[in-house]
C-alpha positions in Angstrom: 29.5 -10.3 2.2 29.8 -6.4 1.9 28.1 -4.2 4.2 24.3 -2.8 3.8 23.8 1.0 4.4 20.3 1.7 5.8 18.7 4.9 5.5 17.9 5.1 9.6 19.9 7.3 11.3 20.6 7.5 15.2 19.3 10.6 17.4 19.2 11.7 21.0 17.0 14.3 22.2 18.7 15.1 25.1 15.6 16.9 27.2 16.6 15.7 30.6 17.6 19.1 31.9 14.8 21.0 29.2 12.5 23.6 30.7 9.8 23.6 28.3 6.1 25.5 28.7 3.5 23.8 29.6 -0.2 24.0 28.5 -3.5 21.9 29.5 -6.3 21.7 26.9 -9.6 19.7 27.7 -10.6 18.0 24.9 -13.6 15.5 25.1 -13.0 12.1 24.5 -14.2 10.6 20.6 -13.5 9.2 17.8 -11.7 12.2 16.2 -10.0 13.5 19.1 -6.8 12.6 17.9 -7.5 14.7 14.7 -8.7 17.9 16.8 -5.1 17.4 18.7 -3.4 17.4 16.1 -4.7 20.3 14.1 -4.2 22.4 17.8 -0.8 21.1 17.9 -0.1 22.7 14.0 -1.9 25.9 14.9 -0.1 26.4 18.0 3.2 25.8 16.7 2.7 28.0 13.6 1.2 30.8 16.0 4.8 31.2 18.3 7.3 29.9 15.3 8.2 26.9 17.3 7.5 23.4 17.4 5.2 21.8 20.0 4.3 18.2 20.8 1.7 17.1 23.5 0.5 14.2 25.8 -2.6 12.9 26.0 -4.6 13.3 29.1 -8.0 11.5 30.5 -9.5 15.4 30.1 -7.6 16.2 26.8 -4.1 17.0 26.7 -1.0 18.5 27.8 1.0 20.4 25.5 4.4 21.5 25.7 6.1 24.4 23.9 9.9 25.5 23.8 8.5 29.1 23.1 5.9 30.9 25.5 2.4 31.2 24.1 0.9 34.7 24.5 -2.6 33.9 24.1 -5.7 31.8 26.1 -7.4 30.0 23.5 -7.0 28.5 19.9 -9.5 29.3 17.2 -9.9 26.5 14.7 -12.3 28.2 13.1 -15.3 30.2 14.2 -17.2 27.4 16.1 -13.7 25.5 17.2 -12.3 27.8 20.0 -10.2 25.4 22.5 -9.4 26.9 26.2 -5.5 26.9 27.1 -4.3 26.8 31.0 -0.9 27.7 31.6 0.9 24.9 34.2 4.0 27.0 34.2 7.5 26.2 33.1 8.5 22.8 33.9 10.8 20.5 33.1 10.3 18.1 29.8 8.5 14.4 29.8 10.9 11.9 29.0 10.9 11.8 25.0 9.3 9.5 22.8 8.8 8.6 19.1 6.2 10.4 18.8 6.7 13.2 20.4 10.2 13.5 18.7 8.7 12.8 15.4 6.3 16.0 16.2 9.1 18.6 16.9 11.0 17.1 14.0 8.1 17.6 11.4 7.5 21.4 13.1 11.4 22.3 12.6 11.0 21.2 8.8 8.2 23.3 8.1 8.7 25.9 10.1 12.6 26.2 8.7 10.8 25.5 5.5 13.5 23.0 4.7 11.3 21.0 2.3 10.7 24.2 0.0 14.8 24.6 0.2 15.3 20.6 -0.3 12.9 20.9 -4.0 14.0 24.3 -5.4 17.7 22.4 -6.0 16.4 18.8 -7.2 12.7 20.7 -9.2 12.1 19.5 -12.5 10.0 20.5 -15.3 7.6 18.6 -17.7 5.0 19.8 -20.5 1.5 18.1 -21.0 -0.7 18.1 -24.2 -4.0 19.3 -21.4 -2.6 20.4 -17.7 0.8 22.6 -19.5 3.6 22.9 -17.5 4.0 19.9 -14.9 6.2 20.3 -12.1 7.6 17.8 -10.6 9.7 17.7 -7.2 10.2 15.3 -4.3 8.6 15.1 -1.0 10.6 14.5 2.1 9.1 12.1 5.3 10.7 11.2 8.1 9.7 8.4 10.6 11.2 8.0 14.3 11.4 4.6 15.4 12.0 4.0 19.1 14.0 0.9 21.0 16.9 1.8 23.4 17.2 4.5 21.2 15.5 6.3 18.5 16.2 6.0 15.2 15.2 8.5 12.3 14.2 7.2 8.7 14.6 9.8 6.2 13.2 9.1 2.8 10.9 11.1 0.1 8.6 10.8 -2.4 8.0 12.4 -5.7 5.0 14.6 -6.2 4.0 15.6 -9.5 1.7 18.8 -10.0 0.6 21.9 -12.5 2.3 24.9 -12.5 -1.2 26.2 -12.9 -3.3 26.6 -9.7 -6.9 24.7 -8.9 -8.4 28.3 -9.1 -7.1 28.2 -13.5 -7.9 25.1 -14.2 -11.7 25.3 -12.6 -11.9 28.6 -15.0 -10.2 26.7 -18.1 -12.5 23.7 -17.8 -9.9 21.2 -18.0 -10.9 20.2 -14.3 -14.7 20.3 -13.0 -15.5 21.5 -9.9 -18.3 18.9 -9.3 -16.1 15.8 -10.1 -13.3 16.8 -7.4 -15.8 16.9 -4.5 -15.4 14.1 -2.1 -13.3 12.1 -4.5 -10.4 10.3 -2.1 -8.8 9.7 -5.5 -8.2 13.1 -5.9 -5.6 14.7 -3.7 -4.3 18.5 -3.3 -1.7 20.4 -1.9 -2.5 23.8 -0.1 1.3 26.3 -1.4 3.7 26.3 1.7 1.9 23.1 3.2 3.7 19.5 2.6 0.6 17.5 3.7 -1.8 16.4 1.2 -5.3 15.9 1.4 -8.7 15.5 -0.8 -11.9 18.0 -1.4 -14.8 17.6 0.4 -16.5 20.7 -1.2 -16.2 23.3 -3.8 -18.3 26.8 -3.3 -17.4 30.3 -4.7 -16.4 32.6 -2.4 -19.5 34.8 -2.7 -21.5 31.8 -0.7 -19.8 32.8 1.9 -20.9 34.7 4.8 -18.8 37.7 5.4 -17.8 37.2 8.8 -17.0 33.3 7.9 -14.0 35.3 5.4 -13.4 37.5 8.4 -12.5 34.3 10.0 -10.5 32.4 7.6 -8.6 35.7 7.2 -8.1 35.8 11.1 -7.0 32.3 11.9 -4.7 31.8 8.2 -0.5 31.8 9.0 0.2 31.6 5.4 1.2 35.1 4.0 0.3 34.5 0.6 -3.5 33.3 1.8 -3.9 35.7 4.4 -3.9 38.3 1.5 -6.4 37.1 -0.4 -8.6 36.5 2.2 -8.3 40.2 3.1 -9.1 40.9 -0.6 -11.8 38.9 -0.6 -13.6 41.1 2.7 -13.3 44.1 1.0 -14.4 43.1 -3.3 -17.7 41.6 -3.8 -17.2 41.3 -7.3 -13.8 38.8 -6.5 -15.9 36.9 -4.6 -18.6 35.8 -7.5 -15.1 34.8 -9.1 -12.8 33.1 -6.7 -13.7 29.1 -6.1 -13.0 27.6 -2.2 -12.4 24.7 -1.2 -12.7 22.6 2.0 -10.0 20.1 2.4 -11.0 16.6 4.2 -8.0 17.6 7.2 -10.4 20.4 8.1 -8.8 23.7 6.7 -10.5 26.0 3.8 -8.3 27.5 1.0 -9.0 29.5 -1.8 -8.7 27.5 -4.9 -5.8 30.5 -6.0 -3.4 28.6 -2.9 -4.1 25.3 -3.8 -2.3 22.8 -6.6 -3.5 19.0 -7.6 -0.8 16.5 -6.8 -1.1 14.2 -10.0 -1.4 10.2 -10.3 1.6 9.3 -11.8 -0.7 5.7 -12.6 -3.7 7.3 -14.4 -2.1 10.0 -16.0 -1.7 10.2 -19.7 1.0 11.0 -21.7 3.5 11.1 -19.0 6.9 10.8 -20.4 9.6 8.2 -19.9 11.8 11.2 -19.0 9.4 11.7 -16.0 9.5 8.1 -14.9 13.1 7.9 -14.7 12.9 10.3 -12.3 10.7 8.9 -10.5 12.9 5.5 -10.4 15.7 7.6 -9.5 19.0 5.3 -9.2 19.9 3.8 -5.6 22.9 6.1 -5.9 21.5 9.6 -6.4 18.6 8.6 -4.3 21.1 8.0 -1.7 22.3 11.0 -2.5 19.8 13.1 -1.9 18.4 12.0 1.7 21.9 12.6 2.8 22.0 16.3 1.8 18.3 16.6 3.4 19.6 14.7 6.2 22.5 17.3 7.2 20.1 20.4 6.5 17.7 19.0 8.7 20.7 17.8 11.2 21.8 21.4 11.8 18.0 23.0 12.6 17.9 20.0 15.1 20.5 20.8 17.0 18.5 24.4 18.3 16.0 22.1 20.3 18.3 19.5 21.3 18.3 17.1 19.1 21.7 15.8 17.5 21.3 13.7 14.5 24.0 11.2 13.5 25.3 11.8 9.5 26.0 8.1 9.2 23.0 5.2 8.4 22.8 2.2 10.4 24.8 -0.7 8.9 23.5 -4.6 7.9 25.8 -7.2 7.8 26.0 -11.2 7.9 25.5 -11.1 11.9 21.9 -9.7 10.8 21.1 -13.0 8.6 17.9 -15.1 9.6 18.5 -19.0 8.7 15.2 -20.1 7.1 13.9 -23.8 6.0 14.1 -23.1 1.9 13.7 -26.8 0.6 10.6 -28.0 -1.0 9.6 -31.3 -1.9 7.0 -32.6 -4.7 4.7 -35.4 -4.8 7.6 -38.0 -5.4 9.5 -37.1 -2.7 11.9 -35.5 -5.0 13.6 -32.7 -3.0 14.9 -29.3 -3.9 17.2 -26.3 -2.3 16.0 -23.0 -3.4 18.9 -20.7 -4.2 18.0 -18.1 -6.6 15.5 -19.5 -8.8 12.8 -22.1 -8.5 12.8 -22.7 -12.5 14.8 -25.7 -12.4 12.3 -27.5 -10.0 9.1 -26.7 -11.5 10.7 -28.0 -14.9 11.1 -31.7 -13.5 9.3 -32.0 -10.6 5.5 -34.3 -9.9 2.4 -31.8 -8.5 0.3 -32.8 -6.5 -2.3 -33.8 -8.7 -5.9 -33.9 -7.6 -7.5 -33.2 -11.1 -5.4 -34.8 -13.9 -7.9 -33.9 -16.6 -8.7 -30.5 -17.6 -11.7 -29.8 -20.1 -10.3 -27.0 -21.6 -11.7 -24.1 -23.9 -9.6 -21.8 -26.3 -11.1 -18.6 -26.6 -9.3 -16.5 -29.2 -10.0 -12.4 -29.8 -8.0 -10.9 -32.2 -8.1 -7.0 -33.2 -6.7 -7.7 -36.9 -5.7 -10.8 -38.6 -2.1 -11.8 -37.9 -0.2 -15.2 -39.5 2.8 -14.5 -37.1 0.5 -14.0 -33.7 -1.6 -17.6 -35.0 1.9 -19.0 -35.6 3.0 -18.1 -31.8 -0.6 -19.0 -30.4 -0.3 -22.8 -32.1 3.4 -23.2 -30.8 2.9 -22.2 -27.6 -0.3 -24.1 -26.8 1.4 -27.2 -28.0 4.6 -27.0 -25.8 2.1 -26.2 -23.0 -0.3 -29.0 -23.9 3.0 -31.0 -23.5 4.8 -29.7 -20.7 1.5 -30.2 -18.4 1.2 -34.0 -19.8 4.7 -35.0 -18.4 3.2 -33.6 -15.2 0.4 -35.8 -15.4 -1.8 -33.5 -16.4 -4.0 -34.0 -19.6 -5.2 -30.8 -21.1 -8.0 -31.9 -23.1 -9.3 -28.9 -25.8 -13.0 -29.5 -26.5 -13.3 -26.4 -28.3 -12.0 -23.1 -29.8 -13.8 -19.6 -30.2 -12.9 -16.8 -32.0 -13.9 -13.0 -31.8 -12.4 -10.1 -34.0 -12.8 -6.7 -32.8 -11.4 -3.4 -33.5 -11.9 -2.1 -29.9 -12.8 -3.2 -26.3 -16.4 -2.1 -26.9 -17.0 -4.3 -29.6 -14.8 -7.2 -28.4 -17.6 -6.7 -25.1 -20.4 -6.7 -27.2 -19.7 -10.1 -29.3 -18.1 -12.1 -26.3 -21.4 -11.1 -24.9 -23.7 -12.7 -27.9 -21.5 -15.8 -27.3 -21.5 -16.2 -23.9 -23.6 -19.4 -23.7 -21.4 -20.7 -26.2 -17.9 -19.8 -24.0 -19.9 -21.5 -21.4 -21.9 -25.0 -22.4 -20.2 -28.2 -21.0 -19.5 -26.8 -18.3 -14.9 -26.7 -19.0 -12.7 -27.1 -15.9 -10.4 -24.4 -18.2 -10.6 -21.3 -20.6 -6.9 -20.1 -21.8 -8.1 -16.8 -23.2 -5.9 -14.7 -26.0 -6.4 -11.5 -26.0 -5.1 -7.5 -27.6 -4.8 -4.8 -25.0 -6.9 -2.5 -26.6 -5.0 0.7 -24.9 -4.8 1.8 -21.1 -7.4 1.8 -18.6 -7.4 4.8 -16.9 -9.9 3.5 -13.5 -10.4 -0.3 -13.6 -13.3 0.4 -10.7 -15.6 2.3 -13.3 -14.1 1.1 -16.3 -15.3 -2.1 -17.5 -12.5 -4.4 -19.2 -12.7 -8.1 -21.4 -10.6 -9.7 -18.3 -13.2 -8.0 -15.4 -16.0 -9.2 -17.9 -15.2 -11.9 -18.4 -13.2 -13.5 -15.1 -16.2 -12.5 -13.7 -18.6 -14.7 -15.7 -15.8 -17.5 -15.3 -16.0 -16.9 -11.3 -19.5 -17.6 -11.3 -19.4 -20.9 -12.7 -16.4 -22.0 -10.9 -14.2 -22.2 -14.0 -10.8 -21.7 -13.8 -9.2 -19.3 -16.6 -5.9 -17.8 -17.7 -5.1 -15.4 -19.9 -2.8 -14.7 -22.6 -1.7 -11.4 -23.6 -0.9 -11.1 -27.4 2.1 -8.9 -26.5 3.5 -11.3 -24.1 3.8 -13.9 -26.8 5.9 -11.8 -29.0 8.2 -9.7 -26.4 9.3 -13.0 -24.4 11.0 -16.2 -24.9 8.4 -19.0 -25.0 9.4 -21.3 -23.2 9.1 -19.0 -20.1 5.8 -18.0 -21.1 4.9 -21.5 -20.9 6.5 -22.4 -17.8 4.7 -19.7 -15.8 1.3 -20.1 -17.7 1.7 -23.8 -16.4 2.5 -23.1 -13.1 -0.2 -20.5 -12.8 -2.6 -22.9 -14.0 -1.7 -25.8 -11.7 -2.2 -24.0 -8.9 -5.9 -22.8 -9.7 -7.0 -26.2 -10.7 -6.0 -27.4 -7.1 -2.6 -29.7 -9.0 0.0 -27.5 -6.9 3.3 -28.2 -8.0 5.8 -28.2 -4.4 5.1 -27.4 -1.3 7.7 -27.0 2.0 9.8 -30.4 2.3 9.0 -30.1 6.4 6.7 -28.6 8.2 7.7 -25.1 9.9 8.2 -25.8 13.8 6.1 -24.1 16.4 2.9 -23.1 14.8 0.3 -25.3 13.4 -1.5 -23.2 10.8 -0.8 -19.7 9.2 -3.3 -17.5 8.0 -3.1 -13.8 5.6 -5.9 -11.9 5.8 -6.4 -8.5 4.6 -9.6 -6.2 4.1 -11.0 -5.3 0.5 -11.0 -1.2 0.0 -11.2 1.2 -2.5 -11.9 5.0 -2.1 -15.2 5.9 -4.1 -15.7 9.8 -5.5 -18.4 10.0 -3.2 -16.3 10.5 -0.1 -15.9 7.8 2.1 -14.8 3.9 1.3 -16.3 0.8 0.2 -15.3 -2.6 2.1 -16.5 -6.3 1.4 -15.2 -7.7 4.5 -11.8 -10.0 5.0 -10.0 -12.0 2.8 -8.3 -15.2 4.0 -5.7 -17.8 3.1 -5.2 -20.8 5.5 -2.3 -22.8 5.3 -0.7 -25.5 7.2 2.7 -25.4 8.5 4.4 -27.1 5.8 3.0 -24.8 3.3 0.1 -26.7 2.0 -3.1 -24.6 1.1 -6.0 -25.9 3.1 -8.9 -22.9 1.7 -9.5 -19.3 1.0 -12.2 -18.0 3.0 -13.9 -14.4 1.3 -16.2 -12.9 4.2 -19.7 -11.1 3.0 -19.3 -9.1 6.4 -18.6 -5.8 5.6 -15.9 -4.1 7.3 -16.2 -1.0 9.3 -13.7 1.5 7.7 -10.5 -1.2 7.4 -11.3 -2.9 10.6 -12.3 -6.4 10.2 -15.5 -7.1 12.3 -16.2 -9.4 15.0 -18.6 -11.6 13.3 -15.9 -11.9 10.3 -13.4 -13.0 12.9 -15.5 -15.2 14.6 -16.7 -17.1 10.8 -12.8 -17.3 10.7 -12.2 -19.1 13.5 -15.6 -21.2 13.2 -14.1 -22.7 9.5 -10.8 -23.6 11.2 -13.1 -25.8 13.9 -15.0 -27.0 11.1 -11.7 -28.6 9.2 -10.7 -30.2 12.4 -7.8 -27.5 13.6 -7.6 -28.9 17.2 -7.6 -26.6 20.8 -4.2 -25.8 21.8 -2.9 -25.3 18.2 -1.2 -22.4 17.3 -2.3 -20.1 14.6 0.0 -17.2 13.0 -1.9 -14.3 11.5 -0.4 -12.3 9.4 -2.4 -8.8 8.8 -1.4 -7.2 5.4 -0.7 -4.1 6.6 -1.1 -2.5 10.7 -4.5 -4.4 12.8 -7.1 -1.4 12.9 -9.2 -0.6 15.8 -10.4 -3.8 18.3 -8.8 -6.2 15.9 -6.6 -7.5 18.5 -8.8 -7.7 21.6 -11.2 -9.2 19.3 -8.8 -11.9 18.0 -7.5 -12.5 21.2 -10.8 -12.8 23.1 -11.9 -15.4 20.5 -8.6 -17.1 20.3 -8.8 -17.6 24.1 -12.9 -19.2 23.8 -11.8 -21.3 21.2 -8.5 -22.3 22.6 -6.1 -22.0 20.7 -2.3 -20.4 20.6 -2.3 -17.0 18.7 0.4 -15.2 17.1 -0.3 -11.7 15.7 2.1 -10.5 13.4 1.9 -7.2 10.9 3.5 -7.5 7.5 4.2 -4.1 5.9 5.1 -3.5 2.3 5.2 0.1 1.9 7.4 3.5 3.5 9.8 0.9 5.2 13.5 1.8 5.7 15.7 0.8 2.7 18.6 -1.0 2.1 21.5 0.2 0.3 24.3 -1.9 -0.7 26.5 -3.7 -3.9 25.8 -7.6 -2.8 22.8 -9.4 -4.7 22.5 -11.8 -2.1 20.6 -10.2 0.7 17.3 -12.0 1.1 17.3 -13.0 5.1 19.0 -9.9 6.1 17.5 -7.8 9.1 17.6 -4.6 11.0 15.8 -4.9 14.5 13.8 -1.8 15.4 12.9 -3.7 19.0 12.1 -7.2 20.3 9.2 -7.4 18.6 9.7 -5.4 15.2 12.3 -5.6 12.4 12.9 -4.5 8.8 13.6 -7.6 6.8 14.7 -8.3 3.0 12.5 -11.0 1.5 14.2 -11.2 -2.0 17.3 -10.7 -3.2 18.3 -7.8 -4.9 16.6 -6.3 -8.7 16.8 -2.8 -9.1 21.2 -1.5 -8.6 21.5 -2.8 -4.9 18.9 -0.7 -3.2 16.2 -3.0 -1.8 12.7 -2.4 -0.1 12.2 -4.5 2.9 9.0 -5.3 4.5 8.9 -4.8 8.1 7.4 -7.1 10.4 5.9 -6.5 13.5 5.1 -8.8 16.4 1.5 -7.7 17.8 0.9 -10.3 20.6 2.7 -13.9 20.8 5.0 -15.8 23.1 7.5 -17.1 19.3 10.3 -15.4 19.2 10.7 -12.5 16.2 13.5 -14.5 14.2 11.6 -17.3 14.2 8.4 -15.4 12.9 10.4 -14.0 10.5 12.1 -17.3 9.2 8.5 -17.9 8.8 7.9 -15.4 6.7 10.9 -16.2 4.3 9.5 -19.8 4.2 6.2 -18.7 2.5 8.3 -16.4 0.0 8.4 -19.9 -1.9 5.6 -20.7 -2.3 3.5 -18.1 -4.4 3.1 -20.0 -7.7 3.3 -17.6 -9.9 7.1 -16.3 -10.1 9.8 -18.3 -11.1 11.8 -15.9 -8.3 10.3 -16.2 -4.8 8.7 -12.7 -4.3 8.8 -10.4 -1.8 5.7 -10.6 0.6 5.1 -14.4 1.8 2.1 -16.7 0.2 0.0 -15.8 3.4 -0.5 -11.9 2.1 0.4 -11.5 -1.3 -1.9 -11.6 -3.7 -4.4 -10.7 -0.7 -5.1 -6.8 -1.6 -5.5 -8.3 -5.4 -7.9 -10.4 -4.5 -9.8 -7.6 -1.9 -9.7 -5.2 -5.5 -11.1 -8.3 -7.7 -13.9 -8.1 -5.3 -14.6 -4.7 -5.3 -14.7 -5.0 -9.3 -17.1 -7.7 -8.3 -14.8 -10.4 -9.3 -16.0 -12.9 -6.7 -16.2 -16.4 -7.1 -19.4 -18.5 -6.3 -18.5 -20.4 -3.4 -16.9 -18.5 -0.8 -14.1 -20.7 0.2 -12.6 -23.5 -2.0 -8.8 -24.7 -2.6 -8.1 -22.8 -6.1 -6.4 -20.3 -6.1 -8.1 -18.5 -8.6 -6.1 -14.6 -7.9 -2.7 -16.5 -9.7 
């Protein structure tokens, strides 16, 4: 097997013998002081030209500085002054990630290399309501610390109007009023690369004069400076000019500030655009190595030497994992590539081999060819479920024609008892797409209307997109459809041929979230899904706790581990957790203060889908493969490759446990298997995928009646 290029790159910053200044700053202890810090850190780097990092301190914190400061205090803004005391020169703290990754994101704005890296790589769309889009990609960079620190380089792609916030308040094609305290909507202040969302709109006249006299005093930007000043000294500008206040604390005029675009909820955005966006492994490759050596050469001014080359993954860096599952006849299978072949021939586990089932039709026009389709492939399903033991027994068929989503509403609505009497283990539901859904959390749709309804009554359903019936082969549609099915009527068709040794029970658990325009978020709580070590699914658990910000609360924890007494999980078991995404606030101490009272063995382990390092290479077969960032924390591929060699690894991250990382991570290419609803394993294990779907059904209040059963009605 060929080599794998990562995009991680080795650094030293060599600051043994580094005489840096030294400042103390007392900053009371809360819950934003991290926040305040950082903003003092920005202001104080943009005020001597230089970058700055600091260490926190029971009193506040001590900053350090490679350029002397010339003033006593920092004004925020006019009720934020914070109190410098020069310590003197001294010699540098030993570095660490995070300090490194501060002066590194200080020398990229400050040497403005983002602004160089888009002018050569800016492109150029036109849009039927926002004009001229521009489109340009956004560097990040991550330092990752072991023995020695490693630098991800990687970017985004941004997508914005030439026109500024200030033209399209004045043109009407944005309202002021709608922006306010809406998460969803995200700007970008000119010559700053963070993003961040409104929190309020005013004009400028509202403003008290000395409150301008401060913005203009504090503001490092040239180009907002100025119109601040402008601002003091025209009334008439003021009754014009729009201001906004940004949720990272800084106020702009709305002339500086530009919307960074939703490349999901955006109409009319080209294919040209997208392919962009996808931009080939190659060229994307490309491109982080040209904004690797500009940033490489302003490193090397504060000590810092960056390596050209990536970190390399090869066969040594292969986890072994147990890939054999087994079906109720004790028929055995190897998983390779695909799992196709097995779910064609193999015996489920069948707990309910008759399924009343309802046919609910809704058709937008009148189509021989789509009927034609609908009856062939409802027979081969019909048939392909019987040789599995499974009888699907139609009691009924419904049919609703509607020209729009609207109407199709309205009528399922009249029929609703209808869809319902009898009380079917089953609806297969056909359905049009009746054109995008630009917000499926205010938006209703016929799926959210009418999973919903199902949910309520505990009926499993399944739907059938009209397009997928014409745009693949059939007999795939039928064999996922099938499998989908079987595993949300409790018949699951395979499970693990052994158990997994050294833990007991895994669990995936993740918090429901969405952003609301209203400023803060909405949470219902955690979602769980238990399993046993051989991969068999005991229950989903849906907690009615609501969870402060993403944290998952004590009592939600504690209802956890109170379901796993009450199905007979013995003390001294060990339980594997996987969080879908980092553990927020006292998740840990909580978890392990009640893993201790009800004695059993935890294992805390973070699974993180997005921003990882990639992997870069010409070999399809690289599912296994790892990069260790530490003992305790590696990037791993789950699947093997689909998109020209360049792959997206989670990466996994051992919190608290006493297992060894390989063997959590052979874990975690285990439960890849075992998803049910992809003839390919998939990328994040059965424990968490599926988990942040579920968290959004709920916030779309698609929640089923009983909080915890064994269907697994998200498939």
């Amino acid at each position: 097997m060929s080599k794998y290029w990562t995009n991680l790159f080795p650094l030293k910053a060599e600051w043994d013998n580094l005489n840096l200044y030294k400042y103390s700053v007392p900053v009371p202890d809360s819950v934003g002081k991290l926040k305040i810090l950082n903003r003092l850190r920005y202001a104080l780097s943009n005020e001597i030209s230089s970058p700055v990092f600091y260490e926190i301190t029971p009193n506040g914190a001590n900053f350090y500085s490679f350029k002397l400061l010339e003033k006593e205090n920092v004004k925020l803004s006019e009720e934020e002054i914070y109190y410098l005391s020069f310590e003197g020169k001294t010699k540098s703290p030993p570095p660490d990630n995070r300090s490194v990754e501060f002066v590194i994101e200080d020398v990229i704005r400050l040497r403005k290399l983002v602004q160089r890296f888009q002018n050569k790589f800016l492109e150029t769309e036109k849009h039927p309501k926002y004009g001229k889009l521009l489109l340009y990609p956004y560097p990040f960079v991550k330092v990752y610390e072991d023995e020695r620190f490693l630098l991800q380089v990687d970017f985004k792609f941004h997508l914005t109007t030439e026109k500024n916030l200030q033209q399209l308040f004045e043109e009407g094609l944005i309202n002021p009023q709608a922006v306010e305290r809406n998460e969803n909507f995200l700007v970008r202040p000119k010559g700053f690369d963070r993003t961040a969302h409104i929190t309020e709109v005013v004009k400028a006249v509202e403003l008290k004069e000395d409150e301008i006299k401060n913005f203009f005093q504090i503001s490092r930007q040239e180009g907002t400076k100025k119109i601040w000043e402008y601002l003091l000294g025209n009334k008439k500008y003021r009754e014009k000019v729009f201001i906004v206040k940004l949720s990272n604390g800084y106020v702009y005029p709305a002339l500086m500030v530009n919307p960074v675009l939703d490349f999901g909820n955006l109409e009319d955005i080209t294919s040209e655009v997208l392919k962009v966006v996808k931009l080939p492994p190659k060229d994307r490759w490309k491109r982080i190595m040209e904004f690797t050596n500009m940033l490489s050469s302003a490193l090397g001014d504060f000590n810092i030497s960056l390596s050209p080359y990536g970190e390399t993954v090869g066969e040594k860096n292969r986890i072994r994992y147990h890939c054999e599952l087994v079906d109720s006849a004790g028929n055995t299978f190897e998983v390779k590539k695909s799992i196709l072949p097995f779910l064609q021939k193999c015996k489920p586990f069948v707990k309910k081999p008759v399924l009343k089932t309802k046919i609910l039709i809704i058709l937008d026009t009148k189509d021989e060819i789509y009927n034609q389709k609908r009856k062939e492939f409802l027979t081969e399903l019909k048939k392909f479920l019987e040789k599995k033991g499974i009888e699907l027994r139609f009691i009924k068929r419904i049919g609703v024609v509607a020209s729009s989503r609207e109407e199709a509403i309205k009528k399922l609505s009249k029929g609703m008892r209808q869809i319902l009497e009898g009380d079917p283990d089953l609806v297969i539901v056909f359905t049009p797409e009746y054109g995008k859904i630009k917000d499926l959390f205010r938006e209703l749709t016929i799926y959210d209307y009418l999973k919903g309804k199902f949910l309520e009554r505990g009926i499993a359903s399944q739907f059938v997109l009209k397009k997928t019936l014409f745009q693949q082969k059939l007999e795939y549609v039928v064999y996922n459809v099938a499998e989908q099915i079987m595993g949300k009527t409790t018949n699951v068709p395979y499970k693990l041929s052994q158990k997994l040794e050294g833990a007991d029970v895994f669990i995936g658990i993740d918090i429901s979230r969405i952003r609301k325009n209203s400023g803060g978020s909405v949470n219902e709580g955690a979602f769980t899904k238990i399993f046993f070590s051989d991969g068999s699914f005991l229950k989903y658990s849906l907690s009615s706790f609501p969870a402060m910000g993403e944290e998952v609360t004590l009592k939600a924890i504690q209802s956890l581990f109170l379901k796993l007494r009450e199905e007979g999980i013995r003390e001294g078991s060990t339980i594997v957790i996987h969080r879908d995404g980092n553990f927020k606030g006292k998740e840990v101490e909580i978890f392990t203060k009640l893993g201790e009272e009800f004695g059993y063995k935890l294992e805390l382990v973070e699974v993180i889908k997005r921003n990882n390092p990639r992997f870069f290479g010409k070999d399809y077969r690289i599912k296994g493969l790892y990069y260790p960032l530490g003992d305790r924390e590696a990037v791993v591929a789950t699947y093997n490759n689909s998109f020209q060699y360049a792959h997206q690894p989670i990466r996994v991250k051992l919190v608290k446990g006493n297992l060894p990382l390989g063997v959590h991570i052979s874990y975690l290419l285990s439960f890849t298997l075992l998803n049910y609803s992809s003839f390919n394993p998939v990328k994040l294990p059965a424990t968490t995928y599926h988990t942040d779907k579920m968290a959004k059904m709920a916030l779309r209040g698609l929640k089923p009646s009983k909080m915890e059963g064994e269907e697994m009605f998200w498939l």
